[in-house]
MARLUM-911760 format. One line per field, with one value per residue (C-alpha): residue number from 1; residue in one letter; chain; x, y, z. Coordinates in Angstrom, 2 decimals, m for minus. Layout:
k	(NUM/...)
r	(A/...)
c	(A/...)
xx	(X/...)
yy	(Y/...)
zz	(Z/...)
END
This chain:
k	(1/2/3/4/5/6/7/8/9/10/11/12/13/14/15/16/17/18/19/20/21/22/23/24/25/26/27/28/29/30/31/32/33/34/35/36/37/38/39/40/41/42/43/44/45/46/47/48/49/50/51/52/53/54/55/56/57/58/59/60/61/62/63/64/65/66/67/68/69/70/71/72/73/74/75/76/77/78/79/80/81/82/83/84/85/86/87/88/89/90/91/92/93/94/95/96/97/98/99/100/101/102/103/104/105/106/107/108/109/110/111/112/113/114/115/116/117/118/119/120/121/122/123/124/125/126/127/128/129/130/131/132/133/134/135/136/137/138/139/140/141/142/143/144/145/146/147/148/149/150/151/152/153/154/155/156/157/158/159/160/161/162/163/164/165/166/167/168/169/170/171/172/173/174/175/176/177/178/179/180/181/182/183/184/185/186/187/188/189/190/191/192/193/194/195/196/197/198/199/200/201/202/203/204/205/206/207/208/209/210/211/212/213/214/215/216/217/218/219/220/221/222/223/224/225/226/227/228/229/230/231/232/233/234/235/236/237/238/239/240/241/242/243/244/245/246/247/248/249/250/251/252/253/254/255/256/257/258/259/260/261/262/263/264/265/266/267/268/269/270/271/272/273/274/275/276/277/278/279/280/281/282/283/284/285/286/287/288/289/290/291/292/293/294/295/296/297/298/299/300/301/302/303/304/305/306/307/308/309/310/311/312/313/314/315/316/317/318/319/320/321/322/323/324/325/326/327/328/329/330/331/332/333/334/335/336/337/338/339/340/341/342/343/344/345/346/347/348/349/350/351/352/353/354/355/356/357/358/359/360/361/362/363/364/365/366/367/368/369/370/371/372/373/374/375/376/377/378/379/380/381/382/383/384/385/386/387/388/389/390/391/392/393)
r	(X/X/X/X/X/X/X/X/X/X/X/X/X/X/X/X/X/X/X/X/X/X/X/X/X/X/X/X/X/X/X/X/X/X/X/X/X/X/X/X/X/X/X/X/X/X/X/X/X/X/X/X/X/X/X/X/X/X/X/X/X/X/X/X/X/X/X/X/X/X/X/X/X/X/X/X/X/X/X/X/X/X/X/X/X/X/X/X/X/X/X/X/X/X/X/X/X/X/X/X/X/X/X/X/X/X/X/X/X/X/X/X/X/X/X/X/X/X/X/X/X/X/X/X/X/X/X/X/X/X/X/X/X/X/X/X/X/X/X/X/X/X/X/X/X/X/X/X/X/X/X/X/X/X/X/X/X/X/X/X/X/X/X/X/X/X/X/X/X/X/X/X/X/X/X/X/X/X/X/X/X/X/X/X/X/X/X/X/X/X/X/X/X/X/X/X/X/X/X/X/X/X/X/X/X/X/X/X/X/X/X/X/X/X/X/X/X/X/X/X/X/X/X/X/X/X/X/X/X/X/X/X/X/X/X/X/X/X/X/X/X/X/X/X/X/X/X/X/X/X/X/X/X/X/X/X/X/X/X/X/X/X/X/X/X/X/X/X/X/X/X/X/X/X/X/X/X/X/X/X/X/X/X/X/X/X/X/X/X/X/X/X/X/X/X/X/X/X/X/X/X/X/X/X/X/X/X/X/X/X/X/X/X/X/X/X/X/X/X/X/X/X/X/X/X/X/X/X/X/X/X/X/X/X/X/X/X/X/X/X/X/X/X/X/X/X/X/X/X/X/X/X/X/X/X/X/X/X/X/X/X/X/X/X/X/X/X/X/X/X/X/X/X/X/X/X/X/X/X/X/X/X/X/X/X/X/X/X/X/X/X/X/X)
c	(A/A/A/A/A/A/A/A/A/A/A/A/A/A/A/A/A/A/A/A/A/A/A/A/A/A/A/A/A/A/A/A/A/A/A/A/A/A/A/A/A/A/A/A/A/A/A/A/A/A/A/A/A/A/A/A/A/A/A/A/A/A/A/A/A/A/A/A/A/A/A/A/A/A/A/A/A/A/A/A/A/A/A/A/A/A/A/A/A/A/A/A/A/A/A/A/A/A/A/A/A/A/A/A/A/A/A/A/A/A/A/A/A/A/A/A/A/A/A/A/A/A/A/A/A/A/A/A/A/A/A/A/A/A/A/A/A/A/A/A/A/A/A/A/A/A/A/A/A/A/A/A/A/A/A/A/A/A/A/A/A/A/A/A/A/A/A/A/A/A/A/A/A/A/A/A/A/A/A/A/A/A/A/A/A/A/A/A/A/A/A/A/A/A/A/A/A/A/A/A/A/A/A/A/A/A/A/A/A/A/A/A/A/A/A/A/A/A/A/A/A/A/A/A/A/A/A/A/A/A/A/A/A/A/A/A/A/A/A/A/A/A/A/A/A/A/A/A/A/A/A/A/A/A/A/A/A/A/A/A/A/A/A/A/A/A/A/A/A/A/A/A/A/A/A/A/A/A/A/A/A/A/A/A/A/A/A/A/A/A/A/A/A/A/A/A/A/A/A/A/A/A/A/A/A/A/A/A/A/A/A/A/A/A/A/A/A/A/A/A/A/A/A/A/A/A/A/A/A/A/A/A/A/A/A/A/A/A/A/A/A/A/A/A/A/A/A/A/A/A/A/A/A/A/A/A/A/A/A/A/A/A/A/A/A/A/A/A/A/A/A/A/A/A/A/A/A/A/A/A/A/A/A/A/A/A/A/A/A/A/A/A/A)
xx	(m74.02/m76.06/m79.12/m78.16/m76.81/m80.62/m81.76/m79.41/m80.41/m84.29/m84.05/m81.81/m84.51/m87.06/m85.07/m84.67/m88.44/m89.23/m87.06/m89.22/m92.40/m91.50/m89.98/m92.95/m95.52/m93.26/m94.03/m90.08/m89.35/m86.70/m84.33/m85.62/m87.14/m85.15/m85.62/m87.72/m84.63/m85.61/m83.15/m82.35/m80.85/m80.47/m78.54/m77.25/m74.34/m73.30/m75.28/m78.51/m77.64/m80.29/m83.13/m81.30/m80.67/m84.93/m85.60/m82.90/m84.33/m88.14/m87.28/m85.41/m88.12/m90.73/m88.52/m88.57/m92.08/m93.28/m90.80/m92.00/m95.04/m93.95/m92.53/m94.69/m96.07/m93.52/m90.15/m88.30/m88.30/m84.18/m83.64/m80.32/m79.23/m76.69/m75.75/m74.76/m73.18/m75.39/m73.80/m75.69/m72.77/m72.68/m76.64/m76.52/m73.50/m75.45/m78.90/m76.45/m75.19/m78.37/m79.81/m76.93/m75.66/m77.77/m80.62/m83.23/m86.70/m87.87/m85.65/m86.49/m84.82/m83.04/m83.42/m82.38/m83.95/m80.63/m80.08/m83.43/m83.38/m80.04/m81.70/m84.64/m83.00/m81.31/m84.54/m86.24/m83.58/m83.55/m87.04/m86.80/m89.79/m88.65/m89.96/m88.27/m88.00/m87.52/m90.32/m90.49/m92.20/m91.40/m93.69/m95.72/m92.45/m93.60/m91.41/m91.39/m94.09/m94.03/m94.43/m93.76/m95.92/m94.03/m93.53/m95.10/m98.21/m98.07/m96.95/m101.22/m101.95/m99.63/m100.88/m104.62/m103.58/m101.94/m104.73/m107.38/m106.44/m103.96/m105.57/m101.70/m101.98/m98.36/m95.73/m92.68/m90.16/m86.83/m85.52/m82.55/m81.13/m81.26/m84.35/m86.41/m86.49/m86.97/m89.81/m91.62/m91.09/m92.20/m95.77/m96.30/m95.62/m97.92/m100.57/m100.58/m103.26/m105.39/m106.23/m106.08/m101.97/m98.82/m95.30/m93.60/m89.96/m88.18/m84.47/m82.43/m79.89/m77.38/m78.26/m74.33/m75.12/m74.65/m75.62/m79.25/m79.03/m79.09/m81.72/m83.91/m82.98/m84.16/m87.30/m87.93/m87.87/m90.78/m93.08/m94.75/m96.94/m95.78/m92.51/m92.71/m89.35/m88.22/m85.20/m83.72/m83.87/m80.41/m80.31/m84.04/m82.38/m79.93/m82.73/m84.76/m81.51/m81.43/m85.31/m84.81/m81.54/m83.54/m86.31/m89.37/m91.42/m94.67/m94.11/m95.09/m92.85/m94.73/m92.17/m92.13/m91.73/m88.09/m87.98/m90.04/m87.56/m86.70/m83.83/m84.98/m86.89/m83.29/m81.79/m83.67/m84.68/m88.14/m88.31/m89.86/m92.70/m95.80/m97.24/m94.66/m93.26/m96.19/m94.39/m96.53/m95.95/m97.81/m99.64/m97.02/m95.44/m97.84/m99.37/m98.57/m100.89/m103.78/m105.65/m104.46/m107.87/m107.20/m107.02/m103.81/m101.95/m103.65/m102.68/m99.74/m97.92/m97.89/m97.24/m94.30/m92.83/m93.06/m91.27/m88.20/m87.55/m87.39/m84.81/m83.14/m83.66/m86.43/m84.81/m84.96/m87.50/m89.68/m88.47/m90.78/m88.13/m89.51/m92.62/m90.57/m89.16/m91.78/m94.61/m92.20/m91.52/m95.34/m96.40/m93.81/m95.14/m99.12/m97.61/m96.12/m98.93/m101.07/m98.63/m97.91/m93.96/m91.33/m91.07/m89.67/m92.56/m95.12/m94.24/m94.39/m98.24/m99.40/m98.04/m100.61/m103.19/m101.72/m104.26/m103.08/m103.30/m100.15/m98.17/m98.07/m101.39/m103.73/m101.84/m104.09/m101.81/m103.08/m101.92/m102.76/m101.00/m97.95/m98.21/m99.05/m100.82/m102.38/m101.10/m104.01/m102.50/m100.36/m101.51/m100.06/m98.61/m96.96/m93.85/m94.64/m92.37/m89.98/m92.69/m94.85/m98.82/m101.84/m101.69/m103.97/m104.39)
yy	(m47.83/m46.34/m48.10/m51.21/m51.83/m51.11/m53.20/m55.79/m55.18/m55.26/m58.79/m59.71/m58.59/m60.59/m63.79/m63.61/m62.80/m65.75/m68.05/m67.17/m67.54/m71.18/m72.23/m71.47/m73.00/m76.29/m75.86/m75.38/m72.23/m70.41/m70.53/m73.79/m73.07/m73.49/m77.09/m77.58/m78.33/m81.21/m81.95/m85.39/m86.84/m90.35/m93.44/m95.16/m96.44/m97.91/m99.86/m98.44/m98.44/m101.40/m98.56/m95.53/m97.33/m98.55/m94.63/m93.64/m95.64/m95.02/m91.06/m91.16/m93.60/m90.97/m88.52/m90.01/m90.25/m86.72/m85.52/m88.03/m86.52/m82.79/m82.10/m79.45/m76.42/m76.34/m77.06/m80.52/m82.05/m82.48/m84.29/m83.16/m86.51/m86.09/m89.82/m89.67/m92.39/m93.22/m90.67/m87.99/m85.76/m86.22/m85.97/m82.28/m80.84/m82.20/m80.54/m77.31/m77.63/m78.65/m75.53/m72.92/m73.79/m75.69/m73.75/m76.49/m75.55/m78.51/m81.38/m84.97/m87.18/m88.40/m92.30/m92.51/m91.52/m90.16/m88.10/m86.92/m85.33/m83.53/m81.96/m80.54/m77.40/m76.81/m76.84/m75.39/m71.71/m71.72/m72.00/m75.04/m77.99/m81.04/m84.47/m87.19/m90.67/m92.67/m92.58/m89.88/m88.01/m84.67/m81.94/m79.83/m77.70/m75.59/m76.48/m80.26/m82.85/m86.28/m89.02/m92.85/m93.48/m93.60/m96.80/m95.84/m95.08/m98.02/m100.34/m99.67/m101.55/m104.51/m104.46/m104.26/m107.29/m109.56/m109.34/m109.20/m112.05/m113.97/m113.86/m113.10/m110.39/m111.36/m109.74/m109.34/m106.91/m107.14/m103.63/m102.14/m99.19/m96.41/m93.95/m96.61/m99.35/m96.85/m95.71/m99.28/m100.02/m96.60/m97.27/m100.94/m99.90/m96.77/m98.80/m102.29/m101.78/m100.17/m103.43/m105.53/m106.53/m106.59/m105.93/m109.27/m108.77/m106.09/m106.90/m104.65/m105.09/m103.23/m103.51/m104.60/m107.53/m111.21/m113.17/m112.56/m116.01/m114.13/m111.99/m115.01/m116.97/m114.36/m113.87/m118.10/m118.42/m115.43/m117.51/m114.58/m115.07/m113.24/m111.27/m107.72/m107.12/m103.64/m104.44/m103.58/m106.16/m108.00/m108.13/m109.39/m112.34/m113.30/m113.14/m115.88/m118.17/m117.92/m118.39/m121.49/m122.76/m122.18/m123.77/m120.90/m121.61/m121.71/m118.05/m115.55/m112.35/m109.82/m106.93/m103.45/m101.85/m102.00/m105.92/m107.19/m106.32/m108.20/m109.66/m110.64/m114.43/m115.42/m114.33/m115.91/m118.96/m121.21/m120.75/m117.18/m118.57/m119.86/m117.25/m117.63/m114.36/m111.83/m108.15/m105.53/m103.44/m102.08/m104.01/m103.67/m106.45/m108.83/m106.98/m109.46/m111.94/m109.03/m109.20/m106.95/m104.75/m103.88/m99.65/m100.61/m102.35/m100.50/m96.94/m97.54/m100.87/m101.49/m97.86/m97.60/m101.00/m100.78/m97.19/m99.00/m101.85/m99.58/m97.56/m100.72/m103.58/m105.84/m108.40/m105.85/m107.54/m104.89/m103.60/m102.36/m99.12/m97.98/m96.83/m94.25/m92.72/m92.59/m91.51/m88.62/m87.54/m87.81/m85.46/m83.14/m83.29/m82.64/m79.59/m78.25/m78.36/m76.70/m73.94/m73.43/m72.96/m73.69/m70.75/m72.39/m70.48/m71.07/m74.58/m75.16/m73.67/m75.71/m79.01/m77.82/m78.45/m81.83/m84.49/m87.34/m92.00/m93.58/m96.94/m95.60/m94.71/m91.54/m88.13/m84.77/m82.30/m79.22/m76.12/m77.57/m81.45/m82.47/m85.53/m86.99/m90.74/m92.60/m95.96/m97.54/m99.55/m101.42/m105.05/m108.28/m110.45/m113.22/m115.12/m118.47/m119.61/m116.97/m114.48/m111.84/m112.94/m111.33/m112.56/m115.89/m117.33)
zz	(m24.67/m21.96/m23.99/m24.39/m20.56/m19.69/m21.98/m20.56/m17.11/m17.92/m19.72/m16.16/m13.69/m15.94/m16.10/m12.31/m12.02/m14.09/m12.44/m9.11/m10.59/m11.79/m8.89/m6.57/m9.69/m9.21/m5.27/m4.40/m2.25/m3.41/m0.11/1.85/5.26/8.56/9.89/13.29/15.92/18.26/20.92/22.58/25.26/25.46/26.90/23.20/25.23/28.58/30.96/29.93/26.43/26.18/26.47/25.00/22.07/20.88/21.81/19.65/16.95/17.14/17.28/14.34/12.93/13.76/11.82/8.68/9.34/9.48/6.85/4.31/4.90/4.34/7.73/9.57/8.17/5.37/7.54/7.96/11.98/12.88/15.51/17.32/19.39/21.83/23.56/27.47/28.14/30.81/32.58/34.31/34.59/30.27/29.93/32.08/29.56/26.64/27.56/27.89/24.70/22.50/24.01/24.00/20.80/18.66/19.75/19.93/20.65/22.86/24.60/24.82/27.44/29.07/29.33/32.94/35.93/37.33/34.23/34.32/37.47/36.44/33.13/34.96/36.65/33.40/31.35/34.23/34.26/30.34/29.80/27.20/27.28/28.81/28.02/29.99/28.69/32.21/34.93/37.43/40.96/40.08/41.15/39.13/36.51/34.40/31.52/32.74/31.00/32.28/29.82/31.14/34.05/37.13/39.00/42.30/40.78/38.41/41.84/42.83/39.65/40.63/44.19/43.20/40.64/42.93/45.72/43.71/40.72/42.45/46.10/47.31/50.73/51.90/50.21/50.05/48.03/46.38/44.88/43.52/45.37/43.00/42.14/40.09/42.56/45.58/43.85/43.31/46.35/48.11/45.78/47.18/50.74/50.20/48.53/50.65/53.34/50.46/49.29/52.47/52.10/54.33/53.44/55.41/54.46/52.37/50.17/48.14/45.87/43.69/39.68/39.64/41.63/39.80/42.90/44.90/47.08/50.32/49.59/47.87/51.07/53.34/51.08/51.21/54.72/55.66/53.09/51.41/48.95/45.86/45.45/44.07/41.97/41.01/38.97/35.47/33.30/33.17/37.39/37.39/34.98/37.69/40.47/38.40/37.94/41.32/42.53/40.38/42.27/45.62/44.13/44.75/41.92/43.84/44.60/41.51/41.14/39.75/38.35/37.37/33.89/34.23/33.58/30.29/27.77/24.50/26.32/29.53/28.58/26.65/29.75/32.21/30.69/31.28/35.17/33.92/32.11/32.43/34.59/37.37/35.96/35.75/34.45/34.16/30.51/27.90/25.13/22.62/23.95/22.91/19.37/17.02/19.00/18.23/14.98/12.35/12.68/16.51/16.75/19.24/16.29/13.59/14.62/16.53/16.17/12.69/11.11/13.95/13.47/9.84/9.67/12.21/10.12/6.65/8.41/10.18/8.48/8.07/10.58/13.52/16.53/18.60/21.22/24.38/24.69/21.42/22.90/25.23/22.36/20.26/22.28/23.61/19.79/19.17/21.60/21.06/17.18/18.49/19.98/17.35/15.19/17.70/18.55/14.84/15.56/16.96/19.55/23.03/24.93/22.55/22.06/26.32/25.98/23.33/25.31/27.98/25.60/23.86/23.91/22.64/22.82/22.31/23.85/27.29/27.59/27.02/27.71/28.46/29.96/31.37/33.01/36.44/35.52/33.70/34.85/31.55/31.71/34.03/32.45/31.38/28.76/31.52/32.02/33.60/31.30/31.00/29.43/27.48/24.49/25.26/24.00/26.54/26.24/27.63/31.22/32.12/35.28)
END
């Protein structure tokens, strides 16, 4: 008896041997490898749902992506989404939560300013990499890498563009009240006298508001000549119904990042177009008027847009909040492949040494700068046909 339960136990150790050796000759590990955990915070509803949304979908996009490819050294990406509401309050508890309990190793977001600035002290005390989606100043973190250029450095590109190109040294300046605006406006005042301008009249407004006639008025009657707008999208749609019922079409409004989405021309309707409107965006916005062999579209674009509309549906349009996300997932993917896992410290080094071209520009942090891009691929355009174009005078 004794025999035969040896025997038994022999031929069992060899059949489990066996087993082993075939499954790593057919390339499948024998207990899968923990996924990569990527945590995000973003705005998928409420009143910035319009931007949390396109990041929502180019991350995920991205996903698919890299797995399809094998993941990264031999482990899946997960993204871990968490969606705020547009709520700071939410975004801070979600940040807590992705890295408490699910243990991410990096967090992306969030897609507000406001939330932003709420997730930093967390990220900051529990030593997790931050990547924000919205614009911000923030001084030098050391688990904080910037990624959209901020709008009061990209406000010395619109200055330099309207004095230079449009031979316009009087300006004036509408704003909303919260962070973004502030900061536009902040970065034309601080950049004016550079190139020979003057700040005639300054307006504000709430993002809420659905009537800018007393502002426009004001704005009319000192003359300037161009109008800086710092405004999300939808309240930059009532300010042109508006500067068409008061009739200032001889004055240009040149506008912040915040304003060329995919909605805004429906929105706003012709008085936009024509180079009246001049935003100031990335090149995305215009790719499919680039031929097909451009590096822009070649690299970026097409390989992006092609991965959205297999996971969405081939009907889905571009949207210029795609780039946020996806540049953010991008770079968090060079790092990982530099640091060679997933370790939150190791990880946070290896984004010091990320360089990396994407929609928003070219990105080479350092220990000294987290700043991220310096915008280059921001250019005027403008609106004809209810399409953006490469700006022409």
């Amino acid at each position: 008896m004794k025999r035969v339960t040896a025997a038994l136990l022999s031929v069992g150790v060899l059949f489990c041997v066996t087993c082993s050796l075939l499954s790593i000759a057919a390339g499948t590990p024998v207990q899968a490898a923990e996924p990569i955990k990527i945590g995000v915070v973003a705005s998928v509803t409420g009143p910035a749902g319009f931007v949390g949304k396109p990041e929502k979908m180019a991350i995920l996009a991205c996903q698919e992506m890299v797995n399809q490819q094998g993941g990264l050294f031999g482990r899946k990406v997960e993204i871990y989404l968490e969606d705020d509401q547009t709520n700071p309050t939410t975004a801070t508890v979600a940040t807590t939560k992705l890295i408490r309990d699910t243990k991410v190793a990096v967090i992306i977001g969030g897609s507000t300013t406001e939330a932003c600035q709420g997730m930093i002290p967390i990220c900051e005390r529990e030593q997790v990499a931050q990547l924000p989606m919205a614009p911000l100043t923030v001084y030098q973190k050391k688990w904080v890498f910037l990624v959209p250029l901020d709008d009061y450095y990209l406000a010395e590109k619109m200055v330099a563009f309207t004095v230079q190109t449009l031979g316009a040294k009087r300006l004036a300046i509408l704003n909303e009240s919260g962070p973004y605006g502030k900061k536009g406006a902040n970065g034309i005042k601080a950049h004016a006298a550079k190139y020979g301008a003057s700040i005639i009249i300054t307006e504000q407004c709430e993002s809420t508001d659905t009537d800018m006639t007393p502002q426009l008025t004001r704005i009319k009657s000192a003359k300037p000549d161009a109008l800086m707008l710092f405004t999300p999208a939808f309240t930059a749609a009532v300010v042109a119904k508006n500067y068409q019922q008061l009739s200032m079409q001889s004055i240009p409004v040149i506008t912040g990042g915040g304003v060329p989405s995919k909605e805004f021309p429906k929105l706003a309707g012709k008085v936009v177009e024509d180079g009246r409107w001049i935003p100031f965006d990335p090149i995305d916005l215009y790719a499919e008027q680039l031929p097909p062999t451009d590096p822009f579209r070649k690299d970026l674009y097409d390989p992006l847009f092609k991965a959205i509309k297999q996971l969405y549906g081939k009907d889905t349009e571009w949207d210029g909040f795609f780039r946020n996300g996806y540049d953010n997932i991008a770079i968090v993917i060079e790092a990982l492949k530099i640091a060679k896992t997933d370790d939150r410290a190791a990880l946070r080094d290896a984004l010091e040494k990320v360089k990396y071209k994407g929609f928003l520009g070219t990105f080479a942090y350092s220990p000294t700068d987290h700043q991220g891009t310096t915008g280059e691929t921001f250019m005027p355009i403008m609106i004809k046909d209810g399409k953006y174009w490469p700006y022409k005078k």
